[in-house]
DRENDO-1510 file (C-alpha; in Angstrom, 1 decimal, always signed):
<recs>
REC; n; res; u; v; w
REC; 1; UNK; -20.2; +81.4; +35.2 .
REC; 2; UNK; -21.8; +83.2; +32.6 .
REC; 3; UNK; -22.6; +87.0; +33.1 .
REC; 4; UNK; -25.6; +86.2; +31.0 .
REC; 5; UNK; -28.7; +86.7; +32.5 .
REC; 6; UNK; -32.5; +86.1; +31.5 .
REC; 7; UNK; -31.9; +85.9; +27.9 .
REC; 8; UNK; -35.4; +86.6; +26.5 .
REC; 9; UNK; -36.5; +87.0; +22.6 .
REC; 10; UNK; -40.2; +88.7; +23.1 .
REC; 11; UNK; -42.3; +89.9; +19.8 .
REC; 12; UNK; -45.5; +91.4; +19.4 .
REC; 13; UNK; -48.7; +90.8; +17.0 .
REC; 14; UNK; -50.4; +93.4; +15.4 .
REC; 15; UNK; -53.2; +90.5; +15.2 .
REC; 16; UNK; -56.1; +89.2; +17.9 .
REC; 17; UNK; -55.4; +85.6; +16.8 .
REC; 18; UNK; -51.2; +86.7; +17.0 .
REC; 19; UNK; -50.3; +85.4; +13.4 .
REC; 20; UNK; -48.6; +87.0; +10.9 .
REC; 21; UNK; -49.0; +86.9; +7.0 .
REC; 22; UNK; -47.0; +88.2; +3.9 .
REC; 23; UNK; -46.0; +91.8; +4.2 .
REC; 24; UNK; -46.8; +92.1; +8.5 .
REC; 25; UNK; -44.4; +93.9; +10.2 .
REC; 26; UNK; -42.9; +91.7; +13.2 .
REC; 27; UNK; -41.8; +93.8; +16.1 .
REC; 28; UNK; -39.9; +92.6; +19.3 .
REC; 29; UNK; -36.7; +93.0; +21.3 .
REC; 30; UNK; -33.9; +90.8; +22.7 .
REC; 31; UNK; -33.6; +91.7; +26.3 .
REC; 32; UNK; -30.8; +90.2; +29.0 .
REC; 33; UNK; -28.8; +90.8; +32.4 .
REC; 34; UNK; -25.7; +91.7; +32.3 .
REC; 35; UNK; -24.1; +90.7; +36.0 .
REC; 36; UNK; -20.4; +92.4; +34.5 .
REC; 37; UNK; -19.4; +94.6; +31.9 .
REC; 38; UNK; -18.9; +92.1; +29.3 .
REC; 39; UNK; -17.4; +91.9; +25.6 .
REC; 40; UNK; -19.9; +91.3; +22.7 .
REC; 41; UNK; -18.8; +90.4; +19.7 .
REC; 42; UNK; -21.8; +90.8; +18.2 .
REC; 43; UNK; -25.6; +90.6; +19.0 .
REC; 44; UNK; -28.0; +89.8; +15.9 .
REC; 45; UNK; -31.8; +88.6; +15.3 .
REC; 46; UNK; -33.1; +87.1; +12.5 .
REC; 47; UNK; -36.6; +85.0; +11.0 .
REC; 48; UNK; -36.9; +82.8; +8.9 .
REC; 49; UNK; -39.2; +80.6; +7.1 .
REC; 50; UNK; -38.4; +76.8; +6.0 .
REC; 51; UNK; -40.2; +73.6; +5.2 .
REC; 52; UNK; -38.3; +69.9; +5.8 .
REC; 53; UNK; -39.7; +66.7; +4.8 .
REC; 54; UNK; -38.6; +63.4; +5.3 .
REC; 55; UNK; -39.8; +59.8; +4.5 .
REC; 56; UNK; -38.8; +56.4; +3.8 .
REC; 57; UNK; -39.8; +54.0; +1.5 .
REC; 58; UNK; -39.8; +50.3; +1.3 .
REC; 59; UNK; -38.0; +48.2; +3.7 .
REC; 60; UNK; -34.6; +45.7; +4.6 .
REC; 61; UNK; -32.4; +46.2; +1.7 .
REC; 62; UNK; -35.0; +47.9; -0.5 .
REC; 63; UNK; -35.2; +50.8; +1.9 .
REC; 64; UNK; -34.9; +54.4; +0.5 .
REC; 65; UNK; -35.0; +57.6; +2.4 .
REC; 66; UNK; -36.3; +60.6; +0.9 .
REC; 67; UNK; -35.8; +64.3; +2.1 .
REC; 68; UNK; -36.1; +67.9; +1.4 .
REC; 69; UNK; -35.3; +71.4; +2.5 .
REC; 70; UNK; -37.2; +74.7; +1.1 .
REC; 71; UNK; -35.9; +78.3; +2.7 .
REC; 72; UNK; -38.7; +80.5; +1.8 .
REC; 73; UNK; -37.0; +83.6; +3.2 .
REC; 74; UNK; -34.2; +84.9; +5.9 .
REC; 75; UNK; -33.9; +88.2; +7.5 .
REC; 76; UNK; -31.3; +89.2; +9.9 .
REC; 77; UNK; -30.5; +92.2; +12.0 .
REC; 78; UNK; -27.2; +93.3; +13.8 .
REC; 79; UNK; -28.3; +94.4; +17.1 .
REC; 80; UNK; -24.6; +94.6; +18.2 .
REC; 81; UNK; -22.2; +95.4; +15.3 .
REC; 82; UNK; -20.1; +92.4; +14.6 .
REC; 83; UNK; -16.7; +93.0; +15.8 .
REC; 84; UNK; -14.0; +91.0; +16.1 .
REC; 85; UNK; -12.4; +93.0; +19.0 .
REC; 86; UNK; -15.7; +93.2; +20.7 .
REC; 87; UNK; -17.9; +95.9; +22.4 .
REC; 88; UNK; -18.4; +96.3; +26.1 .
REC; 89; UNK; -21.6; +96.6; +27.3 .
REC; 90; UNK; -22.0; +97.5; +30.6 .
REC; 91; UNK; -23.6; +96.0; +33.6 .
REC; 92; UNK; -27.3; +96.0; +33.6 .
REC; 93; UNK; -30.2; +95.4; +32.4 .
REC; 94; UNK; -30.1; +95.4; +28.5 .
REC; 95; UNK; -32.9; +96.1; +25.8 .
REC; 96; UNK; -32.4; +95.9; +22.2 .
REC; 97; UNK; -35.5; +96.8; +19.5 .
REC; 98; UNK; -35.8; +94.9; +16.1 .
REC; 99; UNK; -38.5; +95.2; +13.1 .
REC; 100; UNK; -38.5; +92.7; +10.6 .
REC; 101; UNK; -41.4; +93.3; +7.3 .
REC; 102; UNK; -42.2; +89.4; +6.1 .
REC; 103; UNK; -41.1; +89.7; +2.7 .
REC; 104; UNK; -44.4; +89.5; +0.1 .
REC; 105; UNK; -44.4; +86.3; -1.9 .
REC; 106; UNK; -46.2; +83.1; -2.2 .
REC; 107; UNK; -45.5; +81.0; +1.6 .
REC; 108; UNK; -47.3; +78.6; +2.7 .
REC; 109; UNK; -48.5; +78.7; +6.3 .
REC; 110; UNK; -47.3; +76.8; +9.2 .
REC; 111; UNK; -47.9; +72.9; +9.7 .
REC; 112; UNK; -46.3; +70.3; +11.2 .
REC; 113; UNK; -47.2; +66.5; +9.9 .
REC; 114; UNK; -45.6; +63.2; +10.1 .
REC; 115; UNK; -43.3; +63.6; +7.6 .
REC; 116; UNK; -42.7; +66.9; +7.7 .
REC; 117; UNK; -43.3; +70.7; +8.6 .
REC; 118; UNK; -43.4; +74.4; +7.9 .
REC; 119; UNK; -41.9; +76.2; +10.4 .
REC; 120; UNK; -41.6; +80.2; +10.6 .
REC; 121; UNK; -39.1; +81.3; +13.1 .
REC; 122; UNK; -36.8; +84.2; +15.2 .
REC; 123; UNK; -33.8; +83.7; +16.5 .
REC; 124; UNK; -31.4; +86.0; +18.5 .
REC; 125; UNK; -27.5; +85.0; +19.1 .
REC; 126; UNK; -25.1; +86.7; +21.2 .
REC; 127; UNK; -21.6; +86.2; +20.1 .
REC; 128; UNK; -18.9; +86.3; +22.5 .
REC; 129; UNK; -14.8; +85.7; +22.2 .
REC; 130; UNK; -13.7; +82.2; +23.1 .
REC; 131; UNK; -17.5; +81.5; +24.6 .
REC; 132; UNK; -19.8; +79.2; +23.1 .
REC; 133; UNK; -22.8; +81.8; +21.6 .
REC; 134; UNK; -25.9; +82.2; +23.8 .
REC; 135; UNK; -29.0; +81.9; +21.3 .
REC; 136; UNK; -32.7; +81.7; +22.0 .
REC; 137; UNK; -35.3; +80.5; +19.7 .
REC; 138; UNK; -39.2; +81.2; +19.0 .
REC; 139; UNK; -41.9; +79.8; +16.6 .
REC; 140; UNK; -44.4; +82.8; +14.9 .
REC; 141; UNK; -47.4; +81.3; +13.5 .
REC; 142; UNK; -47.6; +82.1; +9.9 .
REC; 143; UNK; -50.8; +82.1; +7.9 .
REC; 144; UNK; -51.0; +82.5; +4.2 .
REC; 145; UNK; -53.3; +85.0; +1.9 .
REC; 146; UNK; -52.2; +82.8; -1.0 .
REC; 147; UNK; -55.2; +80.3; -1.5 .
REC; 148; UNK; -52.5; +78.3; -4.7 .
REC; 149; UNK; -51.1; +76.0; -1.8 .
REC; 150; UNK; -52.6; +72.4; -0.9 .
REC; 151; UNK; -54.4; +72.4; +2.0 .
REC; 152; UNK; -55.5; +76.0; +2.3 .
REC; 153; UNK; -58.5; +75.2; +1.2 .
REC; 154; UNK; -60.6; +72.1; +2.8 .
REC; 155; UNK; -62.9; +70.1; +1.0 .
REC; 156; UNK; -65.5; +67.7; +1.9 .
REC; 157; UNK; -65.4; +64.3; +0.3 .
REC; 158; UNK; -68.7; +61.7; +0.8 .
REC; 159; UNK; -68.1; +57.8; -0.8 .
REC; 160; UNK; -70.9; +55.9; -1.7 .
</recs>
């Protein structure tokens, strides 16, 4: 049985509406149980921001799948050192801070569609020898200043 308890990955907005935007801050911790003194060999956090899309085309034989992957940026964090001998943590309850600053740049916001989505993320992994790694993962809304993106801006169409 593990000795990992209540693995949790909390982070706080700075916002009323709790996105985030080029150049916020994100702010948070990775908190867990410890029922034993336990071996870590390392404890990092990280966000991310990617787009996938995926489609097919045509049909039988004349079938074609199409798909994509865009990484718009990746920031990671040792909480725990990595170390391949490990470091003991003691029993308890455990509390680790992280700050991440979005990096500046031209991101579109979050979406999800049929045949694809935007997806800004944080992750935290505990790495452990011989164990499989606990991890725990949570979706931020992101929403872009840029206005140069599709969609950002809506437009009303009429036919006649």
């Amino acid at each position: 049985m593990s000795p990992i308890k209540n693995f949790n990955l909390v982070y706080e907005s700075l916002n009323e509406d709790g996105t985030f935007s080029e150049g916020d801050t994100i702010s948070g911790a990775v908190t867990f149980t410890l029922t034993k003194q336990t071996k870590v060999k390392g404890l990092m956090v990280k966000a991310k921001g990617d787009a996938n899309v995926h489609w097919t085309e045509g049909s039988g034989e004349d079938e074609t799948s199409y798909s994509a992957h865009k990484r718009y940026f990746k920031l990671k964090e040792y909480l725990v050192p990595k170390n391949a001998n490990g470091t003991a943590l003691p029993e308890g309850v455990h509390h680790f801070k992280f700050r991440f600053k979005i990096p500046q740049g031209d991101m579109p916001s979050s979406f999800r569609g049929a045949h694809g989505k935007i997806v800004y993320m944080l992750e935290a992994k505990m790495s452990r020898s011989w164990r499989w790694p606990t991890e725990i993962q949570t979706e931020f809304k992101f929403v872009s200043k840029s206005l140069s993106h599709p969609g950002h801006l809506m437009v009303s169409w009429t036919l006649e």
